[in-house]
Backbone bond lengths (Angstrom), bond angles and torsions (degrees), N, CA, C in turn:
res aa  C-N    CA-C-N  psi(-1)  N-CA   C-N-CA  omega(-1)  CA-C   N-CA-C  phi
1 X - - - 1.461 - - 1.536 111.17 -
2 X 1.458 119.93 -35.23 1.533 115.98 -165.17 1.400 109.51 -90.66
3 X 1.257 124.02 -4.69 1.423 148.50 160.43 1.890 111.93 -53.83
4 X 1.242 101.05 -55.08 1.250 104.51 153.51 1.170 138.12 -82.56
5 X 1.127 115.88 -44.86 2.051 109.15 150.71 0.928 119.00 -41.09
6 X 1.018 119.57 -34.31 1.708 106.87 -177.11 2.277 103.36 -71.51
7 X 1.531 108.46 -63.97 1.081 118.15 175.56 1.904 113.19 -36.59
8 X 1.309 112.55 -42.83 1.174 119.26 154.15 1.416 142.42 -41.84
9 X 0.949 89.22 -40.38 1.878 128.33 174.90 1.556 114.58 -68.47
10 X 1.663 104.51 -68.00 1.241 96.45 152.79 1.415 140.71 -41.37
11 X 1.798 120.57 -47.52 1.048 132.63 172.64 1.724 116.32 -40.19
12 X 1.107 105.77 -54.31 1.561 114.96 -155.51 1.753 89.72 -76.31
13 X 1.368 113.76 -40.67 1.572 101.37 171.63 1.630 121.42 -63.52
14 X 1.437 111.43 -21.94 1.997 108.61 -155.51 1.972 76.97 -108.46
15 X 0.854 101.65 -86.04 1.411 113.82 171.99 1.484 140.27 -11.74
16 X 1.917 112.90 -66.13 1.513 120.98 158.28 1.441 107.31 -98.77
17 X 1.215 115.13 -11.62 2.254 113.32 165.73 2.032 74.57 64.00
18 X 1.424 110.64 57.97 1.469 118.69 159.36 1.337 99.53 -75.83
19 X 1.223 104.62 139.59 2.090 120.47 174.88 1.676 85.54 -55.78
20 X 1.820 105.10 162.96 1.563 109.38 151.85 1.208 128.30 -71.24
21 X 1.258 129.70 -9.44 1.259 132.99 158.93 1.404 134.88 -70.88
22 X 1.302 93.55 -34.78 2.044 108.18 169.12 1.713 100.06 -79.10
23 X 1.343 123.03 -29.17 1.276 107.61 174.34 1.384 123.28 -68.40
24 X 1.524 108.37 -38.33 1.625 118.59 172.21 1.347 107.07 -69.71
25 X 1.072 136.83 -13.50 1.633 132.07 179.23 1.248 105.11 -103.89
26 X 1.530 128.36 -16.54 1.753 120.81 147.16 1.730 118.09 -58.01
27 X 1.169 95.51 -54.29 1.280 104.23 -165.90 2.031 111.17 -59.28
28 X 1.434 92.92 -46.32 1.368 111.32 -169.30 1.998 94.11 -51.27
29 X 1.621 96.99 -66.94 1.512 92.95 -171.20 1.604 113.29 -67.95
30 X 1.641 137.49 -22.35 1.506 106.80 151.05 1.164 122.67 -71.52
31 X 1.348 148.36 -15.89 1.228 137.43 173.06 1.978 94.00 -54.42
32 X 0.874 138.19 -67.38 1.105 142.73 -145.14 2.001 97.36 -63.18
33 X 1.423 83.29 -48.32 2.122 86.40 177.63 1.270 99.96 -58.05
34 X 1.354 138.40 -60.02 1.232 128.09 -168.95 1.312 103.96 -64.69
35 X 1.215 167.64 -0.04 1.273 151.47 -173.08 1.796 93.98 -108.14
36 X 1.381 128.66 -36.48 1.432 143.07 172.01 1.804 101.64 -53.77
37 X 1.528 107.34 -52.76 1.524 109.30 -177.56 1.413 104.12 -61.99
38 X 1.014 95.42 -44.76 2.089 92.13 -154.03 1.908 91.89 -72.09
39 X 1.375 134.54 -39.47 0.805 151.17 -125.77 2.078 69.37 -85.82
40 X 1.437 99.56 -71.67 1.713 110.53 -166.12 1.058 100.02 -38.87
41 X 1.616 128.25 -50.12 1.516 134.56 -137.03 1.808 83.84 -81.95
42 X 0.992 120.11 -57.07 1.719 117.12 -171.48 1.654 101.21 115.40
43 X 1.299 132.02 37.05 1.429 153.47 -169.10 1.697 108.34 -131.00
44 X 1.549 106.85 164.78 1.449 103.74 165.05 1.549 101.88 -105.59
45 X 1.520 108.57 171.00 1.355 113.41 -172.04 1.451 119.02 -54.59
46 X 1.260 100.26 -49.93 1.771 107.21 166.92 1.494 125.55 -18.46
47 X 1.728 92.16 -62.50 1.492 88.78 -179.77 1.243 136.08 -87.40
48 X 1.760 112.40 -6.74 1.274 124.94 154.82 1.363 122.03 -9.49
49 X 1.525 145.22 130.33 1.304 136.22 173.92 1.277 96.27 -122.36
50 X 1.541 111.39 150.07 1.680 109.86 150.54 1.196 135.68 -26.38
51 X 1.415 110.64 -70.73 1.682 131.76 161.58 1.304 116.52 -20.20
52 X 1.590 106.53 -56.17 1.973 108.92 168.38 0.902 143.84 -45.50
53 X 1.631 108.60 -18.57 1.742 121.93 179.85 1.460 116.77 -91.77
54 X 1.047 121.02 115.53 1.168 110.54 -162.67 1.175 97.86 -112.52
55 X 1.751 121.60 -164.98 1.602 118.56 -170.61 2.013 90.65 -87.33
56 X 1.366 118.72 -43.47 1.468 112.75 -174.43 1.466 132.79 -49.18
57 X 2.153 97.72 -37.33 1.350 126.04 146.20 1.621 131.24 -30.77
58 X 1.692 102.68 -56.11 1.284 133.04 170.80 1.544 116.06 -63.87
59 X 1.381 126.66 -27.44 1.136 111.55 163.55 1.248 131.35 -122.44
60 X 1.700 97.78 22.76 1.566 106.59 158.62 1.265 113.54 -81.90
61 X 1.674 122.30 -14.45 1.219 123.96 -163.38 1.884 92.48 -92.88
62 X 1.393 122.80 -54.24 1.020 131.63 166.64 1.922 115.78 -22.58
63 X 1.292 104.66 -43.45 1.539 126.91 -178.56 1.311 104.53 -53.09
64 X 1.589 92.53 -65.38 1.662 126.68 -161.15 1.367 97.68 -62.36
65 X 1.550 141.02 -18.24 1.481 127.74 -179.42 1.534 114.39 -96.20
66 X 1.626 94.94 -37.51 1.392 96.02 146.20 1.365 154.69 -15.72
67 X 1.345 100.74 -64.20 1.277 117.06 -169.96 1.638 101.89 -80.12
68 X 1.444 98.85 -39.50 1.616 98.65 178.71 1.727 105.07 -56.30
69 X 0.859 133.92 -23.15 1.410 120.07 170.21 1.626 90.49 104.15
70 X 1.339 133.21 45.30 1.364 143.36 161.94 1.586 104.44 -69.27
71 X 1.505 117.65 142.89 1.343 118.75 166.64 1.236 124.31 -69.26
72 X 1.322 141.61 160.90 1.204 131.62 -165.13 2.235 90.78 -78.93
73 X 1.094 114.22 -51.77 1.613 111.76 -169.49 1.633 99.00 -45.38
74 X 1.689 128.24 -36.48 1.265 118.30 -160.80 1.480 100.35 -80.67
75 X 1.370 119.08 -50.75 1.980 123.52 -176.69 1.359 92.54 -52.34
76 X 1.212 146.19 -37.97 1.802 135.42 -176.49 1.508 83.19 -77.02
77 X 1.125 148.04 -97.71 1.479 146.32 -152.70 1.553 101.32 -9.51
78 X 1.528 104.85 -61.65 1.490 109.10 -162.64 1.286 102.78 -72.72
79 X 1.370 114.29 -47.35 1.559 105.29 173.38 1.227 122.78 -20.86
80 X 1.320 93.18 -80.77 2.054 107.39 -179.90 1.843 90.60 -54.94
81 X 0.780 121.12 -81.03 1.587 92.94 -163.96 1.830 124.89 -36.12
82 X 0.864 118.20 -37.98 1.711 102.14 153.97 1.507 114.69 -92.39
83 X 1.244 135.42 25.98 1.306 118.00 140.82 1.502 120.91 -76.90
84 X 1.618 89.44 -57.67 2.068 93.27 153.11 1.293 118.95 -33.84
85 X 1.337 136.49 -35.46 1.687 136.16 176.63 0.934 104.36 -59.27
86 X 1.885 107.36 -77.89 1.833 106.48 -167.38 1.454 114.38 -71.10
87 X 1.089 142.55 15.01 1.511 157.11 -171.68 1.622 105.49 -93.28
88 X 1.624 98.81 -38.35 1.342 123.09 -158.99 1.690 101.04 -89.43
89 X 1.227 99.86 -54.65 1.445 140.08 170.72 1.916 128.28 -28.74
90 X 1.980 90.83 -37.17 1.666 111.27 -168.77 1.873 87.32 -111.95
91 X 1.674 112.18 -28.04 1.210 92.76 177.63 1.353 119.88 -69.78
92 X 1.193 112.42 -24.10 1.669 107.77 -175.46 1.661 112.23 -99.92
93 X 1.121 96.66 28.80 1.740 108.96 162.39 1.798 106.27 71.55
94 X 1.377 111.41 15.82 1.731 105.63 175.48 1.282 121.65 -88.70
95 X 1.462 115.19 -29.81 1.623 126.77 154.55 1.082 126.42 -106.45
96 X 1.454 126.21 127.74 1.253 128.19 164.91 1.728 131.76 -41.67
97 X 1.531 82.59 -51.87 1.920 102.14 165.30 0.711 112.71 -115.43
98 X 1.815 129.43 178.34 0.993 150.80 -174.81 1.365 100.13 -107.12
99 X 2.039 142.45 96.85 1.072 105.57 -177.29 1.674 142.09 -98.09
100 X 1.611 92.29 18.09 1.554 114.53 168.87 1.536 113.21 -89.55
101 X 1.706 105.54 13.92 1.644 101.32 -176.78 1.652 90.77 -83.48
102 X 1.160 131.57 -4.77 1.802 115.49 -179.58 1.843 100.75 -119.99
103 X 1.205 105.94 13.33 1.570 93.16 170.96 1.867 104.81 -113.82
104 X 1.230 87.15 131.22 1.629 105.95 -165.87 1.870 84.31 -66.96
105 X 1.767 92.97 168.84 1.566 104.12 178.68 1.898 84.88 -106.53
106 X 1.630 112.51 151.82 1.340 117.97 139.89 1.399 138.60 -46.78
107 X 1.256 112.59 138.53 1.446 102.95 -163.16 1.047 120.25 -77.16
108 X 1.511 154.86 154.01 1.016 147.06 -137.67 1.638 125.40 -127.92
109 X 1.422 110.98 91.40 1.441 126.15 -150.83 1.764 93.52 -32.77
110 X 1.367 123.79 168.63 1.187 139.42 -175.37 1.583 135.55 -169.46
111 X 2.000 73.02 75.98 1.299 114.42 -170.03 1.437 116.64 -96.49
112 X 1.246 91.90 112.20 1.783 100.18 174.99 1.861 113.78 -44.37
113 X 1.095 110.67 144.40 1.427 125.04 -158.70 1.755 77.78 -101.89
114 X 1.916 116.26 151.28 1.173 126.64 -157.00 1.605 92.19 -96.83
115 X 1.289 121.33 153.41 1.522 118.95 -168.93 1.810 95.99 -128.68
116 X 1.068 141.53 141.47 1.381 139.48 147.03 1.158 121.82 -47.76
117 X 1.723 134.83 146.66 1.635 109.40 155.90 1.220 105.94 -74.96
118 X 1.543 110.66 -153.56 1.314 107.61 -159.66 1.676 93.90 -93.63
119 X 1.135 110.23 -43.77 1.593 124.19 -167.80 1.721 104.53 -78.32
120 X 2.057 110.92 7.63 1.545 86.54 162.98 1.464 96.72 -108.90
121 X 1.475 126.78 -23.69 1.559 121.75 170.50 1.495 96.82 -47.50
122 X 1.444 124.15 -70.17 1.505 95.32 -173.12 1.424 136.35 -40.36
123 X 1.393 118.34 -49.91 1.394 126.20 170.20 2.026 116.20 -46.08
124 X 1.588 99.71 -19.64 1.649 107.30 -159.62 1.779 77.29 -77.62
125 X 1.351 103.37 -86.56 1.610 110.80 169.73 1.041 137.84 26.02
126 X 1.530 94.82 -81.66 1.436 119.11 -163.94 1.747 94.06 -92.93
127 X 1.183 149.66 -12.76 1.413 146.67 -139.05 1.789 95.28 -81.45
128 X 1.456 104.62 -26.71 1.589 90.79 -169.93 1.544 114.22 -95.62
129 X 1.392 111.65 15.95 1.632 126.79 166.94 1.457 107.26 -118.81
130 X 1.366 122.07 12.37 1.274 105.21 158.47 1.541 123.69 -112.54
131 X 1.068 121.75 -0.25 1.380 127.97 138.90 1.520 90.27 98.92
132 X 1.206 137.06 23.31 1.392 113.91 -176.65 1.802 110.30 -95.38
133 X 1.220 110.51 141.11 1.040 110.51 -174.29 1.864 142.10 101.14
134 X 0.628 150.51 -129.80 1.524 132.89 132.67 1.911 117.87 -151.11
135 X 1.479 112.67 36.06 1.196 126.91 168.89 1.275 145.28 -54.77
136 X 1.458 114.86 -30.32 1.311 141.19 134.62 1.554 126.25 -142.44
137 X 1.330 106.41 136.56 1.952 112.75 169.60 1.119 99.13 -119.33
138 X 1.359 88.59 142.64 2.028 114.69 134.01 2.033 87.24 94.21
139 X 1.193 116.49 -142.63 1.405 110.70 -160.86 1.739 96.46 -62.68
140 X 1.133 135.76 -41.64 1.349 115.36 -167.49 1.438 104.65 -70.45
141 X 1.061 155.59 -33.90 2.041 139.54 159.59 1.747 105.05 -23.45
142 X 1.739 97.94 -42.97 1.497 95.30 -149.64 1.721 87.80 -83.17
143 X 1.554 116.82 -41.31 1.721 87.15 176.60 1.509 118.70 -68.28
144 X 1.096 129.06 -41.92 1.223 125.24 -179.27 1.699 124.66 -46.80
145 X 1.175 132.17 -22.37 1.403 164.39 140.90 1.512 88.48 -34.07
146 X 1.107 103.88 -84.99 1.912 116.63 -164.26 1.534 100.05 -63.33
147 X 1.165 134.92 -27.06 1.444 143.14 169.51 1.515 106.66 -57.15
148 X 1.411 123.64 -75.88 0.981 122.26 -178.60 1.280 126.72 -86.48
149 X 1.438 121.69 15.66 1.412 121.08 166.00 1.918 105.88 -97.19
150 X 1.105 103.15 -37.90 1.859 116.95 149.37 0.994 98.32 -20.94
151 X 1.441 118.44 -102.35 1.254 128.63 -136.19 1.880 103.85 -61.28
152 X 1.605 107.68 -42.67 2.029 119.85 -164.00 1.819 69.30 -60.94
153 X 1.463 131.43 -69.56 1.189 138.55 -124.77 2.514 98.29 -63.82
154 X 1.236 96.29 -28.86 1.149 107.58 -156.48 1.666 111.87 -122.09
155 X 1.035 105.81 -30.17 1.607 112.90 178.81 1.354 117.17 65.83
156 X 1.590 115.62 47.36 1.677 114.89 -168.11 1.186 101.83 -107.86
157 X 1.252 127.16 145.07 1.752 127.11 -179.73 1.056 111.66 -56.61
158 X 1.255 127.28 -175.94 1.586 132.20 -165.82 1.509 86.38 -86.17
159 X 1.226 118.39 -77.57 1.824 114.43 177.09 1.361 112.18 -25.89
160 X 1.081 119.78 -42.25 1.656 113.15 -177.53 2.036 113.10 -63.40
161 X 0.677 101.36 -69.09 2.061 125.92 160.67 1.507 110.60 -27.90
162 X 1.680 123.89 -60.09 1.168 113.39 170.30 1.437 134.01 -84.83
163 X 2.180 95.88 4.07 1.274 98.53 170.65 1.661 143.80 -101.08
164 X 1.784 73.16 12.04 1.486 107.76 -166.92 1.814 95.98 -67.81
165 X 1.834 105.33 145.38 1.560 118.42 162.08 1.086 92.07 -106.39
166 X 1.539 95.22 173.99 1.539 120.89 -179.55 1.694 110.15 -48.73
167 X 1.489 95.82 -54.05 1.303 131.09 -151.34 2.234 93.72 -61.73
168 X 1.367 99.34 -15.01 1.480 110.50 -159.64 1.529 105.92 -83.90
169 X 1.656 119.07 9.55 1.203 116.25 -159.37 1.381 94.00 -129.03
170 X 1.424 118.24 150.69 1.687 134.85 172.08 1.454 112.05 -128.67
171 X 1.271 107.66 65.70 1.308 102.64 -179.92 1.366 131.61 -47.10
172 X 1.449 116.06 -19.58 1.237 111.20 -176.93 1.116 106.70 -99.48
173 X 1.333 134.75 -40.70 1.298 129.52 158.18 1.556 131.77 -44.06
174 X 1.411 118.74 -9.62 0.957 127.58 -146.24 1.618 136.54 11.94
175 X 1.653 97.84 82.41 1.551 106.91 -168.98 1.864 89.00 -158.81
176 X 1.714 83.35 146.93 1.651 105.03 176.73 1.038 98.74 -114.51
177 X 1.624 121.83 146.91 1.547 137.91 -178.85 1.596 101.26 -98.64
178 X 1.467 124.60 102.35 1.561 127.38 173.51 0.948 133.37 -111.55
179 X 1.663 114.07 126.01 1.668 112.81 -169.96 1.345 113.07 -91.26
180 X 1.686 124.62 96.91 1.391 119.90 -171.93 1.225 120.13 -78.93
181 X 1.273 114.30 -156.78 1.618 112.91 164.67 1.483 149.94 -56.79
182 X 1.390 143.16 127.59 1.735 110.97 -142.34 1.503 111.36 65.41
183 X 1.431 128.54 25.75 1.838 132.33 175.27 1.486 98.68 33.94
184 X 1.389 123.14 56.59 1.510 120.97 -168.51 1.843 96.47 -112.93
185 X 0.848 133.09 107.30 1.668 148.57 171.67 0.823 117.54 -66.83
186 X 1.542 101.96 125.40 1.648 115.76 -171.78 1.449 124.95 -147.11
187 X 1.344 118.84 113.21 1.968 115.54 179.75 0.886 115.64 -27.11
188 X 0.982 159.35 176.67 1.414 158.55 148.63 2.020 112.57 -144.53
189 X 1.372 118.28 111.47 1.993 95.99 -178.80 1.417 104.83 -90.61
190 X 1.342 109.92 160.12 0.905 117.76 -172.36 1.828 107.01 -120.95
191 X 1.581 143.67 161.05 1.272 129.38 -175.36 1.524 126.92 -80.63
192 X 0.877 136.20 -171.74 1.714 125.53 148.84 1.391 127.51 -27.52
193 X 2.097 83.49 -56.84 1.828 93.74 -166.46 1.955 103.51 -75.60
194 X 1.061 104.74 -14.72 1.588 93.94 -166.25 1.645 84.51 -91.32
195 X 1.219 136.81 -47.55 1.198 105.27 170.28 1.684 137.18 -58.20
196 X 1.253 115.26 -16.75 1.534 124.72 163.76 1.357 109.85 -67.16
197 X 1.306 118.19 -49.71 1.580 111.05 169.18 1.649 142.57 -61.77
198 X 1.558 92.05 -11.42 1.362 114.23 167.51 1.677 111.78 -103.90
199 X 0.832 134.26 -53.50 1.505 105.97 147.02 1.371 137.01 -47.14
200 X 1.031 156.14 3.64 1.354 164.23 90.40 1.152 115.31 -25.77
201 X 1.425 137.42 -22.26 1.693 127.01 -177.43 1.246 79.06 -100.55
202 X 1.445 135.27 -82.95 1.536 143.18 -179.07 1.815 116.06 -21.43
203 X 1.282 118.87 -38.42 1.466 104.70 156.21 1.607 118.61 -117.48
204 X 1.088 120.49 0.95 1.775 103.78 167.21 2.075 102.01 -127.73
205 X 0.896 120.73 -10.41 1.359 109.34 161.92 1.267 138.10 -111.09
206 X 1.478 115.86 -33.61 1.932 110.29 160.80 1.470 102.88 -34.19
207 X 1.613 99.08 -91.92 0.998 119.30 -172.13 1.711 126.91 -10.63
208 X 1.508 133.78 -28.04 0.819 154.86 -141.66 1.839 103.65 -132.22
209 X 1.165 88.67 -22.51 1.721 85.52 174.77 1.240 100.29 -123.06
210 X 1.793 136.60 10.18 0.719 125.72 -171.35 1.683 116.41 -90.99
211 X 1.761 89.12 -15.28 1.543 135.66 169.49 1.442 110.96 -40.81
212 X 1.356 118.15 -42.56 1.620 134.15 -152.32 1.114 102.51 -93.40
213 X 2.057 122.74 -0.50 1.364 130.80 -176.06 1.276 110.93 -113.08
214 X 1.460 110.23 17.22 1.874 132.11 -160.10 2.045 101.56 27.41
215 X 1.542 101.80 60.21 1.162 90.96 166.74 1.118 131.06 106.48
216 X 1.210 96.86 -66.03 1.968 121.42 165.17 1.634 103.92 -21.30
217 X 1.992 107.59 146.79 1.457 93.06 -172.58 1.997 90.67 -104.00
218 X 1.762 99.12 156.94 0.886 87.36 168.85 1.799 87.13 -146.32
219 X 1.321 110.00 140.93 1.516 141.83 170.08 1.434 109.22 -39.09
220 X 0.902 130.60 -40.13 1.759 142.98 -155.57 1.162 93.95 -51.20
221 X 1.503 108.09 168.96 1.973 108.41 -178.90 1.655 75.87 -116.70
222 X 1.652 139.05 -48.57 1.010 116.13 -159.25 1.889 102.18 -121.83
223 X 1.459 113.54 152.19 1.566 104.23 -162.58 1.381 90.79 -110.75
224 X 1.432 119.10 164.86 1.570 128.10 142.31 1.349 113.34 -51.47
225 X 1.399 107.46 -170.18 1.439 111.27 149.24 1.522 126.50 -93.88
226 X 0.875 106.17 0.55 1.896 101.38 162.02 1.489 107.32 -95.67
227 X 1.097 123.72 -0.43 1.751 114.44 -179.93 2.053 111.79 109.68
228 X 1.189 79.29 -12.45 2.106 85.21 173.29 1.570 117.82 -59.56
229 X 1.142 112.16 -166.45 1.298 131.41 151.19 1.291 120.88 -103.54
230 X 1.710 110.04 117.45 1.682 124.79 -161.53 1.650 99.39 -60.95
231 X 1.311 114.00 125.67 1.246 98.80 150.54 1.314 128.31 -93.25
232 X 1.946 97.40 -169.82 1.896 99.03 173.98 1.414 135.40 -45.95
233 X 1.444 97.44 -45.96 1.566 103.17 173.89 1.493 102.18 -52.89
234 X 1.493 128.56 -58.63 1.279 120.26 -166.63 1.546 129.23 -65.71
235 X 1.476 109.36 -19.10 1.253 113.09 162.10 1.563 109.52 -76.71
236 X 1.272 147.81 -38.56 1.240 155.03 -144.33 1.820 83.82 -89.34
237 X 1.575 117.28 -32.45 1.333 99.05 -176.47 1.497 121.59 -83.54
238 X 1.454 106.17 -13.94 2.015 131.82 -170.90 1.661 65.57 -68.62
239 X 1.071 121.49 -71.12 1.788 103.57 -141.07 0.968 145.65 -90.43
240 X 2.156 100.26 -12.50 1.683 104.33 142.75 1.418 113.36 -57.48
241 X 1.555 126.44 -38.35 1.521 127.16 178.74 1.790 109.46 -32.05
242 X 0.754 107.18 -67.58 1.608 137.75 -158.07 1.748 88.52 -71.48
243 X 0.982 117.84 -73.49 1.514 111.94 -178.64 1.177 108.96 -40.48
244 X 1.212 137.03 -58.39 1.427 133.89 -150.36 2.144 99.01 -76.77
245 X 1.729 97.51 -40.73 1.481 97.19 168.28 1.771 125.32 -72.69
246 X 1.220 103.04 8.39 1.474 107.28 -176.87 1.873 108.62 -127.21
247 X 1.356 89.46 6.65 1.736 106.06 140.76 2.285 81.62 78.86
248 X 1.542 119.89 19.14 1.396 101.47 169.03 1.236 117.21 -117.33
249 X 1.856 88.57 127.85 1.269 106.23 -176.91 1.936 119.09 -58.60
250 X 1.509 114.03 169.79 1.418 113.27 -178.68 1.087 106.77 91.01
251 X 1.435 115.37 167.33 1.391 115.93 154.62 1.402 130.90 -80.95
252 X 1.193 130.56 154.55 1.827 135.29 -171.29 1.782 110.02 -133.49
253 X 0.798 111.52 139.57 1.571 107.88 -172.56 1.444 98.92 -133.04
254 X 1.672 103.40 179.57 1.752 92.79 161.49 2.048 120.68 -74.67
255 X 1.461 100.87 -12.23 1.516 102.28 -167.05 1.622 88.84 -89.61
256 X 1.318 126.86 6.28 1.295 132.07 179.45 1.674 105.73 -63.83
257 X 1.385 81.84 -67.80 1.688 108.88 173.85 1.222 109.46 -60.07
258 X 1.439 152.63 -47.07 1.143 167.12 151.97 2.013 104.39 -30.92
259 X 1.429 107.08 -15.75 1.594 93.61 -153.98 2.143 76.66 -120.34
260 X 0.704 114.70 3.47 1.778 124.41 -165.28 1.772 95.60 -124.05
261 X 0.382 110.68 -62.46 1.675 114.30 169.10 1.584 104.58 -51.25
262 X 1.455 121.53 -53.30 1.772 102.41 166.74 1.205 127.19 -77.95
263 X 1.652 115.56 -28.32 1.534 119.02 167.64 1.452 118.14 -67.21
264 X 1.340 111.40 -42.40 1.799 94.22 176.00 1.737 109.26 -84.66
265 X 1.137 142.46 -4.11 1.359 140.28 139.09 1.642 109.99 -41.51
266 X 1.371 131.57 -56.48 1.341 122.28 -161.53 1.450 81.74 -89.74
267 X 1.400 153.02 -14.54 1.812 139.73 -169.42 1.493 106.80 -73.87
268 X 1.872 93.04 -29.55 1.325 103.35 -166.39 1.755 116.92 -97.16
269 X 1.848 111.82 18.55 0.926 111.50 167.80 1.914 118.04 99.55
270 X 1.665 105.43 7.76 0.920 111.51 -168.32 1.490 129.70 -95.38
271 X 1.129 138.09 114.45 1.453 140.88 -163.83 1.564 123.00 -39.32
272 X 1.194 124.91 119.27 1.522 127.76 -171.64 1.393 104.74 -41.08
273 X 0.797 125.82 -79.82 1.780 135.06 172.31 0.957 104.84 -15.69
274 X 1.367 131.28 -63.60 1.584 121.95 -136.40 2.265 87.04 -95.18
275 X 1.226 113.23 -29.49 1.294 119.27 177.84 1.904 93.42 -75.93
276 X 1.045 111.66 3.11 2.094 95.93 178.80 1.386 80.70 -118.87
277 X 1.283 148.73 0.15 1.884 131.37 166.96 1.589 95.25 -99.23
278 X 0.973 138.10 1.33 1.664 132.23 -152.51 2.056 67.70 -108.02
279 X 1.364 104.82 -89.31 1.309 109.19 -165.99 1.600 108.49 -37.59
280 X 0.855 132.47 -19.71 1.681 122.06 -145.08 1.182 141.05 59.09
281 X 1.393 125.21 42.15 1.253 137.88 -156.33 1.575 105.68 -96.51
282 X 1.271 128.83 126.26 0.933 127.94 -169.81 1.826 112.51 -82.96
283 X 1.800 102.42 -17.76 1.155 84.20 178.60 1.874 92.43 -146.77
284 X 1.330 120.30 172.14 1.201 129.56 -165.04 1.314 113.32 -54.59
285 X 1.934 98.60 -74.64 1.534 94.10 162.37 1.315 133.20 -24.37
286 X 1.143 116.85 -53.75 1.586 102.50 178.20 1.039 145.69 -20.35
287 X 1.460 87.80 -64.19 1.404 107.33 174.78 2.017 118.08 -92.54
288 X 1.377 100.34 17.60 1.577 110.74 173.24 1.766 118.13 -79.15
289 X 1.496 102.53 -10.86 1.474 110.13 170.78 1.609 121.05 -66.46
290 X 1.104 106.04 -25.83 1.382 127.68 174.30 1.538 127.62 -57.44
291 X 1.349 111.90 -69.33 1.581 132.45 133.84 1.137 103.55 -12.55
292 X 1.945 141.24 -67.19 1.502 155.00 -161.08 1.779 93.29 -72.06
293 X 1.111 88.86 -49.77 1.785 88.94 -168.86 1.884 101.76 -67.20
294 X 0.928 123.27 -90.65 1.426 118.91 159.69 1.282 122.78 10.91
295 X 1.142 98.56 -95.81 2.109 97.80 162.90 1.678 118.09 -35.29
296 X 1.416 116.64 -40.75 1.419 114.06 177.44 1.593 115.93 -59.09
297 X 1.464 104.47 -51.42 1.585 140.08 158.82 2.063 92.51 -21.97
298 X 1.212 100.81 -84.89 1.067 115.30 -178.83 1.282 133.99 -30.32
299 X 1.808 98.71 -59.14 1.765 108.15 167.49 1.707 107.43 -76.92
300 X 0.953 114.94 19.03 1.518 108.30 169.34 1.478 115.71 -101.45
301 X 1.301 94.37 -45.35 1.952 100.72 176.96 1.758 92.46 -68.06
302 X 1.243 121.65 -43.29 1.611 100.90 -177.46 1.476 128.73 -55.46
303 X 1.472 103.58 -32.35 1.096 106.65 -168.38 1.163 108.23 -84.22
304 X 1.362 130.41 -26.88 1.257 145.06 -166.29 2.247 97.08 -77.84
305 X 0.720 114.11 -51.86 1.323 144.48 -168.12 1.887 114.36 -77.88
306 X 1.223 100.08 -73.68 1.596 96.40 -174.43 1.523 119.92 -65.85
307 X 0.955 134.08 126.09 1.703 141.96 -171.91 1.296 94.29 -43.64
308 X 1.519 125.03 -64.96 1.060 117.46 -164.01 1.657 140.11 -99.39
309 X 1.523 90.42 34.77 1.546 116.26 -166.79 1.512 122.58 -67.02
């Protein structure tokens, strides 16, 4: 079996130009099915074959994630990642069938994604120039500022943001160069304030952490504090930071900002289309949840608001 995972593996990198992260989150969730198969069958993984999994197989495992108390978004994740297998699997002549073509997917909860108002994105924003507290000093306030005025200003995933180079920015134009999903490139503008905040990291904060790398050049648009390139985890931590110091309750993520950046675009009158090229959405729907959220948005201030609601 791992003979072909691996060949698989390759595929989704040469083939779909899958990020390394979507490859490790293929791999991660079949490793886990195959240890479930071999485990049922009364075999070790090794000898596991394709052929063995059957659709009845397939939804004992389906059961089995279940029960663990899996979210419905994660059991679809894995799903599609071994549909991608055996898909992969019949093309290269090792299965005859496909045998997840007769096992239905779970339905797929359809839960509105959490939006900011407008007046708590500002407070998120601005939180690392108002100095309260002692959560970050000195050049990291000033990237984190430019971090999260990025992301409200532009709506790019967290992968997109820490994958940004120097070279990826037009300050005067005000536009970021972004490599989305499928390495597919896309303009992106950015506002006044997110360009003020990036000039301010670009001359009083790179520079200064760029120090912590004794020098050495490195490409990144945004650094750690040793002089690297920040990752996800480390942004995901700037912005619970900042939330909790900017007094908003809930949780906030980067797709937080990502989901507030398309809702106050359509509040503010803005055309579906041109808000599904901003995001990178490969397809309409996608970005049609937005539209749903909005209107909800909407009947809430009414109801909240009109006397006779």
């Amino acid at each position: 079996m791992y003979q072909y995972l691996d060949r698989f593996l390759i595929f989704l990198q040469t083939g779909r130009r899958a990020s390394a992260r979507t490859v490790e989150e293929y791999q991660k969730d079949i490793f886990g099915g195959i240890d479930f198969f071999a485990g049922a069958l009364g075999i070790s993984d090794e000898e596991l074959a394709p052929r063995q999994i059957t659709p009845a197989l397939l939804r004992r495992y389906l059961a089995h994630l279940t029960d663990r108390g899996l979210s419905r978004s994660s059991l679809l994740r894995k799903l599609s990642a071994w549909r991608s297998f055996m898909r992969f699997l019949c093309r290269e002549g090792v299965l005859k069938e496909n045998p997840l073509r007769v096992v239905a997917s779970p339905r797929r909860e359809k839960r509105l994604p959490r939006v900011l108002y407008q007046r708590e994105a500002k407070r998120l924003v601005e939180a690392p120039s108002q100095g309260r507290g002692n959560l970050r000093a000195g050049p990291l306030r000033v990237r984190d500022r430019a971090i999260l005025e990025v992301l409200y200003a532009s709506g790019i995933r967290i992968s997109e943001l820490v994958g940004l180079q120097i070279g990826d920015v037009d300050l005067d134009g005000g536009y970021l160069r972004v490599l989305g999903k499928g390495s597919k490139e896309r303009l992106v503008p950015i506002g006044q304030y997110a360009v003020k905040a990036l000039k301010a990291y670009l001359r009083r904060g790179r520079p200064q952490l760029l120090k912590e790398k004794g020098g050495r050049f490195e490409g990144a648009l945004f650094l750690n504090k040793y002089g690297g390139r920040i990752s996800t985890r480390g942004v995901r931590g700037v912005i619970k930071g900042y939330a909790a110091e900017a007094g908003i309750e809930g949780g906030v993520s980067p797709h937080t900002l990502r989901h507030s950046f398309a809702t106050h675009l359509l509040d503010g009158g803005a055309d579906l289309r041109a808000v599904q090229d901003l995001l990178g959405h490969a397809r309409l729907s996608t970005t049609q949840v937005y539209t749903h959220l909005s209107k909800e948005r909407l009947r809430r201030v009414y109801n909240r608001t009109h006397p006779r609601a």
